[in-house]
PDB file as gemmi writes it, atoms N, CA and C in Angstrom:
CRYST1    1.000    1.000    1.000  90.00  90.00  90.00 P 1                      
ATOM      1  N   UNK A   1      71.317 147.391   6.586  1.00  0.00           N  
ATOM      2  CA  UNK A   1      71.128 146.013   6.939  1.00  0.00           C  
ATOM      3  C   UNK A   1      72.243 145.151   6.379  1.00  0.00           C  
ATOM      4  N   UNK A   2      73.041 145.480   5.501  1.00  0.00           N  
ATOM      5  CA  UNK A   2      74.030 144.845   4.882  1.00  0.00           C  
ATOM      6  C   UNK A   2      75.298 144.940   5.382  1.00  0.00           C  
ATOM      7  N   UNK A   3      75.308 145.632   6.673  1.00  0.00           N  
ATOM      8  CA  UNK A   3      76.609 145.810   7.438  1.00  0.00           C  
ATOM      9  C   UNK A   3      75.850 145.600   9.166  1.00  0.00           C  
ATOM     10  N   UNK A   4      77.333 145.014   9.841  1.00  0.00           N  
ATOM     11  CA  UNK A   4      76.893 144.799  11.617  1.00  0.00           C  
ATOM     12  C   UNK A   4      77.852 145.524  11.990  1.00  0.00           C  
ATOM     13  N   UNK A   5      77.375 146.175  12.882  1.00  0.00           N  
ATOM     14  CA  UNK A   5      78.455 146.613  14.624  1.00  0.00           C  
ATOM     15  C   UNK A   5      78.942 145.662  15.365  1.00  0.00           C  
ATOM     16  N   UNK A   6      80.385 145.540  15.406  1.00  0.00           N  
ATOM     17  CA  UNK A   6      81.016 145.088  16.573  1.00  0.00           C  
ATOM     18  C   UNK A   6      81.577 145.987  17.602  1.00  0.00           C  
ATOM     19  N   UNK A   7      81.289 145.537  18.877  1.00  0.00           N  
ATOM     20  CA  UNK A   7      81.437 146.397  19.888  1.00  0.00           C  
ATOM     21  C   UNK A   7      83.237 146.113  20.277  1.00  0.00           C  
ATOM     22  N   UNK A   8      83.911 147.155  20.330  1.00  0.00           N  
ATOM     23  CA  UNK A   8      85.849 147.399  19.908  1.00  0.00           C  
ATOM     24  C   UNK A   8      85.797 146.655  21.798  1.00  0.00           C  
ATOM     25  N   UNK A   9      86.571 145.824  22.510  1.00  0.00           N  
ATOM     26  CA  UNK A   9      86.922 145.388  23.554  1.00  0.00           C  
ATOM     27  C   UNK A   9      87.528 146.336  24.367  1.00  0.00           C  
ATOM     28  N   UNK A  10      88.343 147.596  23.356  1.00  0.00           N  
ATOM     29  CA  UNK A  10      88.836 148.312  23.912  1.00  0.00           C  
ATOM     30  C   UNK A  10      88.487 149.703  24.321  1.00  0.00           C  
ATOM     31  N   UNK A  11      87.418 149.962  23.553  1.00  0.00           N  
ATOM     32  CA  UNK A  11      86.572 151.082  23.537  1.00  0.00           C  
ATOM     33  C   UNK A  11      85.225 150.968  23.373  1.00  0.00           C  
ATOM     34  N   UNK A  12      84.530 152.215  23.613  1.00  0.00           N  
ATOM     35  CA  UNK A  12      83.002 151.836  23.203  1.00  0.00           C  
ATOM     36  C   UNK A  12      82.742 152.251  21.554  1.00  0.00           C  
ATOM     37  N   UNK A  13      84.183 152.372  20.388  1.00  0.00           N  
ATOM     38  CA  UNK A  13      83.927 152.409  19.276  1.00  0.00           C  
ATOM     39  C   UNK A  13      83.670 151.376  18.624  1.00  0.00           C  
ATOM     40  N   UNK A  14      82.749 151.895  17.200  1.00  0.00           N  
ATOM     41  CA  UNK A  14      82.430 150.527  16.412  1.00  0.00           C  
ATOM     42  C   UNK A  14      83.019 150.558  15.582  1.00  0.00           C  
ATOM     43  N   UNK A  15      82.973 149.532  14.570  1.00  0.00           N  
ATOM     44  CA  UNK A  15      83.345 149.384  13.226  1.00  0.00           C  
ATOM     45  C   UNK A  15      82.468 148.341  12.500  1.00  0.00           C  
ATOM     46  N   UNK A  16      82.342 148.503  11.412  1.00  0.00           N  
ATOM     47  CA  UNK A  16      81.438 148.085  10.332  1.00  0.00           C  
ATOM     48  C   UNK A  16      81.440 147.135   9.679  1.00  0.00           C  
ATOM     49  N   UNK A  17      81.428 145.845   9.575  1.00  0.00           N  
ATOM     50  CA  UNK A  17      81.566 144.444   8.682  1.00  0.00           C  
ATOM     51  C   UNK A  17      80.587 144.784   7.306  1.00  0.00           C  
ATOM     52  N   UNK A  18      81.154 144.852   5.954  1.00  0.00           N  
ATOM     53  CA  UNK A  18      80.146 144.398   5.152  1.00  0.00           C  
ATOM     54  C   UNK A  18      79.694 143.150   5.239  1.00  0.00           C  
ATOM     55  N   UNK A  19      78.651 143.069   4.599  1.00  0.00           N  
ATOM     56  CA  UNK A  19      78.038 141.502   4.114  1.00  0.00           C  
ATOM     57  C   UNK A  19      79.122 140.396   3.670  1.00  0.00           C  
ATOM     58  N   UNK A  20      80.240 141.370   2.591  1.00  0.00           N  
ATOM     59  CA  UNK A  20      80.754 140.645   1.318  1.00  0.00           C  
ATOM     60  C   UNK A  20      81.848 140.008   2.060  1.00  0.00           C  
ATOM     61  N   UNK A  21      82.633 141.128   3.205  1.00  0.00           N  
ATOM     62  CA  UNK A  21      83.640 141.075   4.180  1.00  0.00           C  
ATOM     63  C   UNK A  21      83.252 139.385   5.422  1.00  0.00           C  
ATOM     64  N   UNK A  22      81.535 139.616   5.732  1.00  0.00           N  
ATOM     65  CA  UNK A  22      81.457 138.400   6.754  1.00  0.00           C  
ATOM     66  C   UNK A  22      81.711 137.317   5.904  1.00  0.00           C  
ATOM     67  N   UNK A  23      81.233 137.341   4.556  1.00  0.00           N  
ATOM     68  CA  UNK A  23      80.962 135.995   3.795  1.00  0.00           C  
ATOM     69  C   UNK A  23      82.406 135.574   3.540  1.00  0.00           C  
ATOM     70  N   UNK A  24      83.560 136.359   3.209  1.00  0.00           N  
ATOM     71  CA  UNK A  24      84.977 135.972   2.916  1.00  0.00           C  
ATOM     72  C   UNK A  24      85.184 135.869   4.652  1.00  0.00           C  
ATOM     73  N   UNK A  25      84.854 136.242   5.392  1.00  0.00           N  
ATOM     74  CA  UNK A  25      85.868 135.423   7.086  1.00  0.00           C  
ATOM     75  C   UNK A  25      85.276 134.492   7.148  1.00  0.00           C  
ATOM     76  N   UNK A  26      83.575 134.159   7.020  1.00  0.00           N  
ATOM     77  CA  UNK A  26      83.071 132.889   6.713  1.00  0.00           C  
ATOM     78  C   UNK A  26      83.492 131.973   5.965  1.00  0.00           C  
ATOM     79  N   UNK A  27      84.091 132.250   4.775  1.00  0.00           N  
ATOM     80  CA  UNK A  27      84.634 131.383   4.121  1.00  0.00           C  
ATOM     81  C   UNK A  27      86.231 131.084   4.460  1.00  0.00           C  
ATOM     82  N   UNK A  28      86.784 131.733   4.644  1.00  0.00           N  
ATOM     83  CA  UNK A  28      88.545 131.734   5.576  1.00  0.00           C  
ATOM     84  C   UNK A  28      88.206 130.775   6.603  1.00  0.00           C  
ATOM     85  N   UNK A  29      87.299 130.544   7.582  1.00  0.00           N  
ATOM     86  CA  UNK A  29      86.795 130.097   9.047  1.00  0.00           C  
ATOM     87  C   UNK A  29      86.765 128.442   8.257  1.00  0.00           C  
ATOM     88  N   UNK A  30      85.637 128.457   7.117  1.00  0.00           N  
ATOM     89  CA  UNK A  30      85.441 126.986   6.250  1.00  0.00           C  
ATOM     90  C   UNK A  30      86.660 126.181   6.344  1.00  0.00           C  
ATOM     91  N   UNK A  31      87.517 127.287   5.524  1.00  0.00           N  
ATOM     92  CA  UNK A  31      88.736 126.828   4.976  1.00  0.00           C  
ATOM     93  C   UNK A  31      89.427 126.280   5.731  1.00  0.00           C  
ATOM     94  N   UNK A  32      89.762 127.351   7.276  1.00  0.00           N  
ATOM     95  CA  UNK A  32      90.710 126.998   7.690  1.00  0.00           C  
ATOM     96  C   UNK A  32      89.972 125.813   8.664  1.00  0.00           C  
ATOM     97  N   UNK A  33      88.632 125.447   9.632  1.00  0.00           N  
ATOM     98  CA  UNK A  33      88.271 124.164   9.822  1.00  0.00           C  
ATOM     99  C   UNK A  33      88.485 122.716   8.677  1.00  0.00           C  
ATOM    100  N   UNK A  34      88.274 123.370   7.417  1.00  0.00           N  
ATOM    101  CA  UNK A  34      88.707 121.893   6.687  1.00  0.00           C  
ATOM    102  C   UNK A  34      90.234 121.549   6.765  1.00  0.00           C  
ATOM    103  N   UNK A  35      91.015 122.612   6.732  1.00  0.00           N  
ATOM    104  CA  UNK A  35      92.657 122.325   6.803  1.00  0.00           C  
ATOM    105  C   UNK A  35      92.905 121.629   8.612  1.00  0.00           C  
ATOM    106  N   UNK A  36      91.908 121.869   9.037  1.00  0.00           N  
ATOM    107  CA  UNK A  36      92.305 121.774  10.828  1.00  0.00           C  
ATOM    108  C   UNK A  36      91.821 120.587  10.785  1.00  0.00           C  
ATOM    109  N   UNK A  37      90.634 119.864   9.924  1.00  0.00           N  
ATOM    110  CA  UNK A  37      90.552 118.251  10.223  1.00  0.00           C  
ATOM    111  C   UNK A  37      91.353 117.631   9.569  1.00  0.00           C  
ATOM    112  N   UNK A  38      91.766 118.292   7.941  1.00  0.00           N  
ATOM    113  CA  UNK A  38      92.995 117.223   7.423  1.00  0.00           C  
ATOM    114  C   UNK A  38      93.783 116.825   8.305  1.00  0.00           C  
ATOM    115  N   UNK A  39      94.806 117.991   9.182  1.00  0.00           N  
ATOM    116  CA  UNK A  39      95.636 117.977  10.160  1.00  0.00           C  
ATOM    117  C   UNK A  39      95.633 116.986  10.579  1.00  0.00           C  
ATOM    118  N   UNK A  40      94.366 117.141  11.589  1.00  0.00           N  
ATOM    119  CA  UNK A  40      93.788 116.251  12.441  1.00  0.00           C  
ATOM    120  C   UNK A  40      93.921 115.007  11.866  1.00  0.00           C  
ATOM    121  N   UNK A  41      93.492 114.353  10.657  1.00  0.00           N  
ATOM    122  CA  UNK A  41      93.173 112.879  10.660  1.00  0.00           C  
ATOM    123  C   UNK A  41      94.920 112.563  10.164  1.00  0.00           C  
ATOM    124  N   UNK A  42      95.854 113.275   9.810  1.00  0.00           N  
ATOM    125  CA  UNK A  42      96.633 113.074   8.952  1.00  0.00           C  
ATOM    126  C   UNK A  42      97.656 112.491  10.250  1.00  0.00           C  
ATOM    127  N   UNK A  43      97.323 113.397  11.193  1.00  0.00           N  
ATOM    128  CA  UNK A  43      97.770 113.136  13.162  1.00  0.00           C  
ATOM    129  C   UNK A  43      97.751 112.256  13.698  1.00  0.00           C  
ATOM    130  N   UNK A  44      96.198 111.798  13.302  1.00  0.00           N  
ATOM    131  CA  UNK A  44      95.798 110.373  14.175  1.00  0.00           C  
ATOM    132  C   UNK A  44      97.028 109.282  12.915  1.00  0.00           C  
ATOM    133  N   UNK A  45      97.075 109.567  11.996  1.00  0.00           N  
ATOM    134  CA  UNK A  45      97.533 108.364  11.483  1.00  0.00           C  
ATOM    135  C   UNK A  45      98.981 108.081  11.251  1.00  0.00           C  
ATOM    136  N   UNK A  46      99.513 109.508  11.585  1.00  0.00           N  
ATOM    137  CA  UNK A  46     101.237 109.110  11.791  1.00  0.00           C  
ATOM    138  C   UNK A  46     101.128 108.576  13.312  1.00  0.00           C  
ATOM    139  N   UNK A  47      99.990 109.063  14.366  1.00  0.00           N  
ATOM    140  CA  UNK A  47     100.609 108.093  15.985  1.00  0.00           C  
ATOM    141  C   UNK A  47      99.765 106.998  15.533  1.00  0.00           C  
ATOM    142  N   UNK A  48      98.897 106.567  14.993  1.00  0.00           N  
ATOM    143  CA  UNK A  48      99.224 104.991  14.391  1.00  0.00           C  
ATOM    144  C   UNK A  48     100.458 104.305  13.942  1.00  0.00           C  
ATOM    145  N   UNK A  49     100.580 104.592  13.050  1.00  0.00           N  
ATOM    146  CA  UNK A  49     102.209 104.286  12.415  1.00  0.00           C  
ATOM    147  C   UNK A  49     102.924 104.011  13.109  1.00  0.00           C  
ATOM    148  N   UNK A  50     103.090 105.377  13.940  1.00  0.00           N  
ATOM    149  CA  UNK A  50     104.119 105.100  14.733  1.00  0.00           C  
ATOM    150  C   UNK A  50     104.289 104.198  16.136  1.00  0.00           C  
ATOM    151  N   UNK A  51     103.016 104.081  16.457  1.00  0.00           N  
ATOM    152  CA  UNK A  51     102.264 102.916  17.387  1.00  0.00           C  
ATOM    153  C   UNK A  51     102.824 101.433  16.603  1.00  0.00           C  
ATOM    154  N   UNK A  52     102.456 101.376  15.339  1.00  0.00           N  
ATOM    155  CA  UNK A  52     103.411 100.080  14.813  1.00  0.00           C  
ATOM    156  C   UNK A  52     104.502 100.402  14.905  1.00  0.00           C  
ATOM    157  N   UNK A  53     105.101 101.405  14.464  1.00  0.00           N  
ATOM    158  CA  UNK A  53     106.441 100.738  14.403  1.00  0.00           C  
ATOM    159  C   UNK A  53     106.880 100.748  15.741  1.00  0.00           C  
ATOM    160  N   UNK A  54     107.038 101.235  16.480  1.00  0.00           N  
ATOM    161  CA  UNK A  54     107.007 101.012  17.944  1.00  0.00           C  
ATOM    162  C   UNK A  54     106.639  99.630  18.298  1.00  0.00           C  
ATOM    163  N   UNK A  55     105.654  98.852  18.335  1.00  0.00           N  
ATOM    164  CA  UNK A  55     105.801  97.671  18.589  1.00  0.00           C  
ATOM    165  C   UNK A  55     106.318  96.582  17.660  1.00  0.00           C  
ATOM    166  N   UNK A  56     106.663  97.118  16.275  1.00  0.00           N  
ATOM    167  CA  UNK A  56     107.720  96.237  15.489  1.00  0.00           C  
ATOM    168  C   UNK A  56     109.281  96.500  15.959  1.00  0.00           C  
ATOM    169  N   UNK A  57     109.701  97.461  16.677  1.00  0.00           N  
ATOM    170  CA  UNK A  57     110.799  97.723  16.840  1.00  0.00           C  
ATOM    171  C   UNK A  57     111.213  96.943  18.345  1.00  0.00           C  
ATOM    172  N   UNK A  58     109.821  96.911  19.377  1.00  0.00           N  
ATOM    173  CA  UNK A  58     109.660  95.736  20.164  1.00  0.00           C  
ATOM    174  C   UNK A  58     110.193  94.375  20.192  1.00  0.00           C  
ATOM    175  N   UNK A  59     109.304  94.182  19.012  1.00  0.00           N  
ATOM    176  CA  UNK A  59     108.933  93.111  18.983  1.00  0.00           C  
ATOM    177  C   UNK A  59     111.279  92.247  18.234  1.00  0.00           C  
ATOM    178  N   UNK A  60     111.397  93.329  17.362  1.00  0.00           N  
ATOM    179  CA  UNK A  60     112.283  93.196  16.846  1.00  0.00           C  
ATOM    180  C   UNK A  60     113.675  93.255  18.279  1.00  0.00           C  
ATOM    181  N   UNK A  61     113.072  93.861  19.316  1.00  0.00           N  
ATOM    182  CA  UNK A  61     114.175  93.664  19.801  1.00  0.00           C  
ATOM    183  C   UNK A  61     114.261  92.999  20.396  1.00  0.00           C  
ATOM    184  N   UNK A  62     112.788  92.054  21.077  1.00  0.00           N  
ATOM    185  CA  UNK A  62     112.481  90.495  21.902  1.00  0.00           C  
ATOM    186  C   UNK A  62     113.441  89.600  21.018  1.00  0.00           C  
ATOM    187  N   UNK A  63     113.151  89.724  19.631  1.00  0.00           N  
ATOM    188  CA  UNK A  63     113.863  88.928  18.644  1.00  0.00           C  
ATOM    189  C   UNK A  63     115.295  88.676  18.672  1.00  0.00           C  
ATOM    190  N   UNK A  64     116.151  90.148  19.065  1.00  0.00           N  
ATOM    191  CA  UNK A  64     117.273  89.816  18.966  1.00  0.00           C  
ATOM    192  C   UNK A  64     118.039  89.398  20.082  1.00  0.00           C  
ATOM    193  N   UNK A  65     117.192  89.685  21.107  1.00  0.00           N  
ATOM    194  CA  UNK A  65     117.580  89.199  22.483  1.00  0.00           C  
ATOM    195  C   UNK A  65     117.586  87.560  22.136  1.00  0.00           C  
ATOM    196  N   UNK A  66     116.450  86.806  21.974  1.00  0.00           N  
ATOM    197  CA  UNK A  66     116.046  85.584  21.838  1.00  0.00           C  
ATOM    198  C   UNK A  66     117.238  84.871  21.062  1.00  0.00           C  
ATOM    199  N   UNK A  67     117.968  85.752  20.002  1.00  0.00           N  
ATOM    200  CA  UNK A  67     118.900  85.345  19.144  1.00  0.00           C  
ATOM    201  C   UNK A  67     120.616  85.302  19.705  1.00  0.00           C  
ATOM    202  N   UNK A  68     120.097  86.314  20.410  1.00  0.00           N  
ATOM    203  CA  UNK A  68     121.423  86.888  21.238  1.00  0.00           C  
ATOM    204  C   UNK A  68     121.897  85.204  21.777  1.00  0.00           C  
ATOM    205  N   UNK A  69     120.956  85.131  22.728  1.00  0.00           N  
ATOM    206  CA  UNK A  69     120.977  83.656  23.602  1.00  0.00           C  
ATOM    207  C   UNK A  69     121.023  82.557  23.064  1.00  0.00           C  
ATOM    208  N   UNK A  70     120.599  82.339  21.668  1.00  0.00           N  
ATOM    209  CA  UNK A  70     120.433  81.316  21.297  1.00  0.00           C  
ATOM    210  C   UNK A  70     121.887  80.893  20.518  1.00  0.00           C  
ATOM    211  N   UNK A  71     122.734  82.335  20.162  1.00  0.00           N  
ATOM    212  CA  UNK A  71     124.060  82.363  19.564  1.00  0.00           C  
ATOM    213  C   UNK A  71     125.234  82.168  20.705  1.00  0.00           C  
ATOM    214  N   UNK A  72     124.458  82.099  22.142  1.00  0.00           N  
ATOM    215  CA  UNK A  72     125.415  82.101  22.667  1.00  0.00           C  
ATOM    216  C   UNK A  72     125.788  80.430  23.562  1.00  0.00           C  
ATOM    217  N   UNK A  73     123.730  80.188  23.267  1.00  0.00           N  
ATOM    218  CA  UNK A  73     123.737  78.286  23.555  1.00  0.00           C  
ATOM    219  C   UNK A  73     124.893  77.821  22.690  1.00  0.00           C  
ATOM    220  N   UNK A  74     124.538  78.357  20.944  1.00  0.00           N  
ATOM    221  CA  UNK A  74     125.720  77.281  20.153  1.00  0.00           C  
ATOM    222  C   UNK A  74     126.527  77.451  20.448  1.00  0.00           C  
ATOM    223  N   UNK A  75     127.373  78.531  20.723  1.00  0.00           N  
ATOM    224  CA  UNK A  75     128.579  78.948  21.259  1.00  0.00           C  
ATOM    225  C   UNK A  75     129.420  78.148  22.233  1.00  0.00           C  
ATOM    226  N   UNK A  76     128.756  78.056  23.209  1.00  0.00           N  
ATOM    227  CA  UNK A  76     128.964  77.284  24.330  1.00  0.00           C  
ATOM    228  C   UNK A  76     128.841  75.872  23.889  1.00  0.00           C  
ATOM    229  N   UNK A  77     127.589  75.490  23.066  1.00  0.00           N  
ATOM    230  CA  UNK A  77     127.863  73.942  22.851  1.00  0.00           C  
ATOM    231  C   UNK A  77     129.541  73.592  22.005  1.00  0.00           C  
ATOM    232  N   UNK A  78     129.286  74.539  20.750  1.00  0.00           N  
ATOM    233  CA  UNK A  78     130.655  74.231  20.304  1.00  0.00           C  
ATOM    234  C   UNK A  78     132.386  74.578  21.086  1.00  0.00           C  
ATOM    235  N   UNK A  79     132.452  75.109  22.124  1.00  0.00           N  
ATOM    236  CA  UNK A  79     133.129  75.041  23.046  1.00  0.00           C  
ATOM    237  C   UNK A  79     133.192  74.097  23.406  1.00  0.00           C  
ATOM    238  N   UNK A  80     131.970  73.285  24.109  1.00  0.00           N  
ATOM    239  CA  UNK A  80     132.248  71.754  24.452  1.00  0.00           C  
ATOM    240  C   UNK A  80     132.380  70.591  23.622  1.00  0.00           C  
ATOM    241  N   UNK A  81     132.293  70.747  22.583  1.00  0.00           N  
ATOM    242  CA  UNK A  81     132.305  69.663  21.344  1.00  0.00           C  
ATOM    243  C   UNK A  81     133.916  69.533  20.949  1.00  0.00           C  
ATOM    244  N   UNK A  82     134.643  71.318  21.097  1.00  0.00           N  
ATOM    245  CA  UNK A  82     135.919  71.213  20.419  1.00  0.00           C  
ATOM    246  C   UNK A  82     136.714  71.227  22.233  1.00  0.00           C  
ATOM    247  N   UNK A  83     136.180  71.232  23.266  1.00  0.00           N  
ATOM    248  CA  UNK A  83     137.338  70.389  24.394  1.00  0.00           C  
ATOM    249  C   UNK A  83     136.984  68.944  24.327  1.00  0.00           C  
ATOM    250  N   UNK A  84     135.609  68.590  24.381  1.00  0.00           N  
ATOM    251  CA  UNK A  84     135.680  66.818  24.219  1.00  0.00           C  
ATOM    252  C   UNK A  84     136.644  66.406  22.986  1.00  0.00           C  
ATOM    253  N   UNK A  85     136.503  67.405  21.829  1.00  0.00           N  
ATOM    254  CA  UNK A  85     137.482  66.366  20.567  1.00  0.00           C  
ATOM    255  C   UNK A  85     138.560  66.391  21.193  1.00  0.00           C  
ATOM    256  N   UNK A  86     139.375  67.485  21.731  1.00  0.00           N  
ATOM    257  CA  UNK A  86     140.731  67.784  22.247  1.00  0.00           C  
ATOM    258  C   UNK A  86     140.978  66.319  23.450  1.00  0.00           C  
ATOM    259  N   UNK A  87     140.178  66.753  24.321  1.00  0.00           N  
ATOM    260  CA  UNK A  87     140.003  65.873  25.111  1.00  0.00           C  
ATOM    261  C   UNK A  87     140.216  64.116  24.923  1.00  0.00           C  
ATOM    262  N   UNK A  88     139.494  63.322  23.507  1.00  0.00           N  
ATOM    263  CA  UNK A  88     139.273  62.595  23.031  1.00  0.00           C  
ATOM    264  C   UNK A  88     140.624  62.502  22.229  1.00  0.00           C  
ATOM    265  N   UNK A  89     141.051  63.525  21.500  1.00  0.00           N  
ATOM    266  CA  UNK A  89     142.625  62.965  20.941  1.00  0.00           C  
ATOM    267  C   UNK A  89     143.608  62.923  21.600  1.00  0.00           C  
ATOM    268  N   UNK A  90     143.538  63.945  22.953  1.00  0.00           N  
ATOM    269  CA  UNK A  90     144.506  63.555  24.042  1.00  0.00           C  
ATOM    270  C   UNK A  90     144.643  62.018  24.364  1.00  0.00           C  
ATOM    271  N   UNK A  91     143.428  61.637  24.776  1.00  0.00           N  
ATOM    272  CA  UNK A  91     143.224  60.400  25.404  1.00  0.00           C  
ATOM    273  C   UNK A  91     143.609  58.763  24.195  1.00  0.00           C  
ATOM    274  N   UNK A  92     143.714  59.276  22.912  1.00  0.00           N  
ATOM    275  CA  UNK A  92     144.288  58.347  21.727  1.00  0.00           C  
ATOM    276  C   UNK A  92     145.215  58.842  21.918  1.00  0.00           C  
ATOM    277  N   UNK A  93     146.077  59.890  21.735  1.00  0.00           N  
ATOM    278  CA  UNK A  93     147.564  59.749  21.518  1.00  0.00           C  
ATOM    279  C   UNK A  93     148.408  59.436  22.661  1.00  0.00           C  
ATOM    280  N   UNK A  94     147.064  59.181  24.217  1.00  0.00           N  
ATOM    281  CA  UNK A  94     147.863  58.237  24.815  1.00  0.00           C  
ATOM    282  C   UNK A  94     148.025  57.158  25.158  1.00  0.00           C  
ATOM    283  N   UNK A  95     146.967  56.712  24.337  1.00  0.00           N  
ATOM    284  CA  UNK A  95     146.834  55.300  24.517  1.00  0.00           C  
ATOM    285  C   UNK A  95     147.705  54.895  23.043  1.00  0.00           C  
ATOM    286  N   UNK A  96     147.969  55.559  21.919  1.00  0.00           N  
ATOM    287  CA  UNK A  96     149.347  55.618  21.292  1.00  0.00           C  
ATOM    288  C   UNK A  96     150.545  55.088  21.799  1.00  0.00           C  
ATOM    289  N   UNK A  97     150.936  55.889  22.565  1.00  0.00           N  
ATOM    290  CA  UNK A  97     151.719  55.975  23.346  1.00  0.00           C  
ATOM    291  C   UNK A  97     152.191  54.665  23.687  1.00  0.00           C  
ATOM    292  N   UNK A  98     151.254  54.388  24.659  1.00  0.00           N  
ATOM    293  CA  UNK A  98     151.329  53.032  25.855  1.00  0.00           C  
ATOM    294  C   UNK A  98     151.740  51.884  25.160  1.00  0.00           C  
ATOM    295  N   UNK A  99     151.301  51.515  23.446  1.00  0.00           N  
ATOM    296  CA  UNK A  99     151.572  50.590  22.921  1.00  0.00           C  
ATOM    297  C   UNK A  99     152.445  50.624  22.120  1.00  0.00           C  
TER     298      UNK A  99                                                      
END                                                                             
């Protein structure tokens, strides 16, 4: 009673499990289900993570777009600030001039 028959897949031979033998694959089986949920939760929480950073890296790049444009408004304004000055000292050094 302290040993089972398994029937071989490949033959109609058996072989013999002790008791002591099921209780250590029983316990290997424990083991290795508790290592298979660590896995598991350790899984779910790097594609979290990485679900943030993914939308911080988003979000970071809406940002630099937004910045992109906004470096390129000043840009352009100060373009027009330094042809109006140009513009504006042209127009004194010719009225310089005239007098």
């Amino acid at each position: 009673m302290g040993e089972s028959r398994v029937g071989d897949a490949a033959g109609p031979e058996h072989f013999s499990i002790s008791e002591n033998n099921q209780k250590k694959i029983q316990a290997a089986c424990l083991s290795l289900e508790d290592k298979l949920s660590k896995l598991t939760q350790r899984v779910a929480v790097m594609e979290t993570r990485t679900q943030e950073l993914s939308l911080a890296v988003e979000r970071n790049a809406e940002e630099i777009v937004k910045l992109k444009l906004r470096e390129k408004e000043l840009k352009d304004k100060l373009d027009k600030l330094e042809n109006n000055s140009r513009h504006n000292n042209m127009l004194r050094r010719e009225r310089r001039e005239e007098t």
